[in-house]
C-alpha positions in Angstrom: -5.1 56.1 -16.1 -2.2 54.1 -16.2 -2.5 50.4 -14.5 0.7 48.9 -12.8 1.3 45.6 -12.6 0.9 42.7 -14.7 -1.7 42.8 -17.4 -1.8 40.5 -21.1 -2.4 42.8 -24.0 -6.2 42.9 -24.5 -6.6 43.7 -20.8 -8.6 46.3 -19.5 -8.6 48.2 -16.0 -11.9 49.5 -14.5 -13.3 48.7 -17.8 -10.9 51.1 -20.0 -7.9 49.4 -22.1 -4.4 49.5 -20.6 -2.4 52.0 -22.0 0.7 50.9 -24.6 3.3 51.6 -22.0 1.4 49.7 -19.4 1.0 46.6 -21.5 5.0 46.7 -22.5 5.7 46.9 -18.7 3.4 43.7 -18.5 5.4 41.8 -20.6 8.2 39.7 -19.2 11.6 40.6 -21.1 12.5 38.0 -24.1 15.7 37.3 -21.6 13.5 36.3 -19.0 11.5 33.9 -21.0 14.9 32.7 -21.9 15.8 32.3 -18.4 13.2 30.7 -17.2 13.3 28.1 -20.1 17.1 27.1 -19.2 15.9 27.1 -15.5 13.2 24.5 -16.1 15.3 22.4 -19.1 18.1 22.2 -16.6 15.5 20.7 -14.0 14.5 18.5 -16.1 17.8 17.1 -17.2 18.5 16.9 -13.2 15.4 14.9 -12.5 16.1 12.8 -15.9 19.8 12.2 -14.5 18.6 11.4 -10.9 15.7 9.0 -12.4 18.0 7.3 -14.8 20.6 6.8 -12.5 18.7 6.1 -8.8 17.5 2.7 -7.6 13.9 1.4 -8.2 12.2 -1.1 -7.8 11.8 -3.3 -11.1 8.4 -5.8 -10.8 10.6 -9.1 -10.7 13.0 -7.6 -8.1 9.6 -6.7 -5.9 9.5 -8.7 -3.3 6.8 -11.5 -3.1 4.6 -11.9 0.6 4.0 -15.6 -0.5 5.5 -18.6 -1.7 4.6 -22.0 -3.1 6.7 -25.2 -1.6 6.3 -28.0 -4.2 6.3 -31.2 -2.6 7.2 -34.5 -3.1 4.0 -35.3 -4.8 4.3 -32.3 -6.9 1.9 -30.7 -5.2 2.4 -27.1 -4.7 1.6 -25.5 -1.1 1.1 -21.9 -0.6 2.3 -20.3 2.4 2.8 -16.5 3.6 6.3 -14.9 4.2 6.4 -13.3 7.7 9.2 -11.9 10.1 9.7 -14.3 12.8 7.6 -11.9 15.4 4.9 -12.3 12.9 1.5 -12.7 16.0 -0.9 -15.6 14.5 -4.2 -16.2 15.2 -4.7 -19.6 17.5 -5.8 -21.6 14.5 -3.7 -25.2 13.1 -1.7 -25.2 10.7 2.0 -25.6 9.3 5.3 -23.6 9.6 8.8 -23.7 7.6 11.2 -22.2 9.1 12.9 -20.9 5.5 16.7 -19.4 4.5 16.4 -16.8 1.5 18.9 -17.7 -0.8 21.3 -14.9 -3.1 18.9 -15.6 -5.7 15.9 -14.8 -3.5 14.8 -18.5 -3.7 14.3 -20.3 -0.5 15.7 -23.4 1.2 13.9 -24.6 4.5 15.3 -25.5 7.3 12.6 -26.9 9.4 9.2 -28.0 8.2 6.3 -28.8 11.0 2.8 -28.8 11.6 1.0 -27.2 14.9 -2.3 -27.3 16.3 -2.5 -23.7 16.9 0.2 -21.4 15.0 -0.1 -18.5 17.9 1.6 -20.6 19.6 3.0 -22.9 17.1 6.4 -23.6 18.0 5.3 -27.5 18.9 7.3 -28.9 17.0 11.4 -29.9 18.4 13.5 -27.2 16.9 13.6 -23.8 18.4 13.6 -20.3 16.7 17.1 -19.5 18.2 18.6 -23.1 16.2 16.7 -22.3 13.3 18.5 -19.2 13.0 22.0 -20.8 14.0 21.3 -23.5 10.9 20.5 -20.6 8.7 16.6 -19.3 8.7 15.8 -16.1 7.7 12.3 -16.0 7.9 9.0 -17.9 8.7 6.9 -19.0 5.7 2.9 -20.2 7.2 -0.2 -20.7 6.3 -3.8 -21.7 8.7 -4.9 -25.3 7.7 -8.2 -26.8 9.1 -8.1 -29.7 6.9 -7.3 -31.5 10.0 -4.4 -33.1 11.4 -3.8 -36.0 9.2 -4.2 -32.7 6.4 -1.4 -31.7 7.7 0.6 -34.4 8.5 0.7 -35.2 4.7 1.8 -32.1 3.5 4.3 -31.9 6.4 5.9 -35.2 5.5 5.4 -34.5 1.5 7.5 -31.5 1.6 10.2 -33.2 4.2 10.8 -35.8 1.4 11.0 -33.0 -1.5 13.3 -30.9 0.4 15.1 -32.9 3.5 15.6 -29.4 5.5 18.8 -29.9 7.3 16.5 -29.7 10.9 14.1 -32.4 10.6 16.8 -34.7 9.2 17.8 -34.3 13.0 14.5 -36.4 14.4 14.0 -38.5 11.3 14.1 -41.8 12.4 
């Protein structure tokens, strides 16, 4: 009985061994081996070429979600990067108004404190002149420390960086 189709060498069909011819017709061609080989070497050289060559992210070009704003003091105050549409929850705390830099620092433009960030936008400069002086994006973070809390590390971090905003309302 003579089994078609693919079969190794020490196969067996309905329990007999596959015939000599059977098993040569089993085994691929030395060409096709070949083939297959130079098929899979040149995929590999494509995907080498096309890993080598395309853009990925490197982990001090990934982007950071937070940022810490040294202050006068030398205090350093963490805060979150969000889009400008960012929604808050209605809790207090204080916003900067920032403009990423070419070297992916930041610079603020307007530093304030609010009562309630969902709503935050207390303090005298709008979004729309933020955006005309330069901001990018919206750094935050919740503080319940209180007001005079915040007040301190609002007025700490005008004196480090005197954002080009509040120098408009300093007195």
């Amino acid at each position: 009985m003579n089994q078609q189709g693919p079969c190794p060498p020490s196969a067996t069909f309905h329990g007999r061994a596959c015939s000599p011819p059977a098993r040569r017709a089993c085994q691929p061609q030395a060409g096709a081996i070949d083939n297959a080989l130079i098929q899979w070497s040149g995929l590999n050289t494509v995907n080498l070429i096309k890993n080598l060559f395309s853009r990925h992210p490197h982990p001090e070009s990934t982007k950071s979600t937070s940022y810490n704003w040294p202050g006068q003091s030398g205090k350093e105050y963490p805060y979150e990067i969000c889009s400008f549409d960012t929604a808050f929850r209605p809790l207090p705390g204080i916003y900067i108004y920032a403009k990423q830099l070419a070297d992916g620092d930041w610079s603020p433009i307007y530093i304030a404190q609010t009562r309630d960030l969902h709503q935050r936008l207390e303090g005298h400069v709008k979004l729309s002149d933020a955006i005309a002086n330069g901001a990018t994006h919206l750094h935050a973070h919740y503080d319940t420390a209180g007001q005079s809390a915040r007040c301190t590390e609002e007025h700490d971090l005008i004196q480090r960086w005197r954002p080009v905003c509040n120098d408009a309302f300093a007195s």
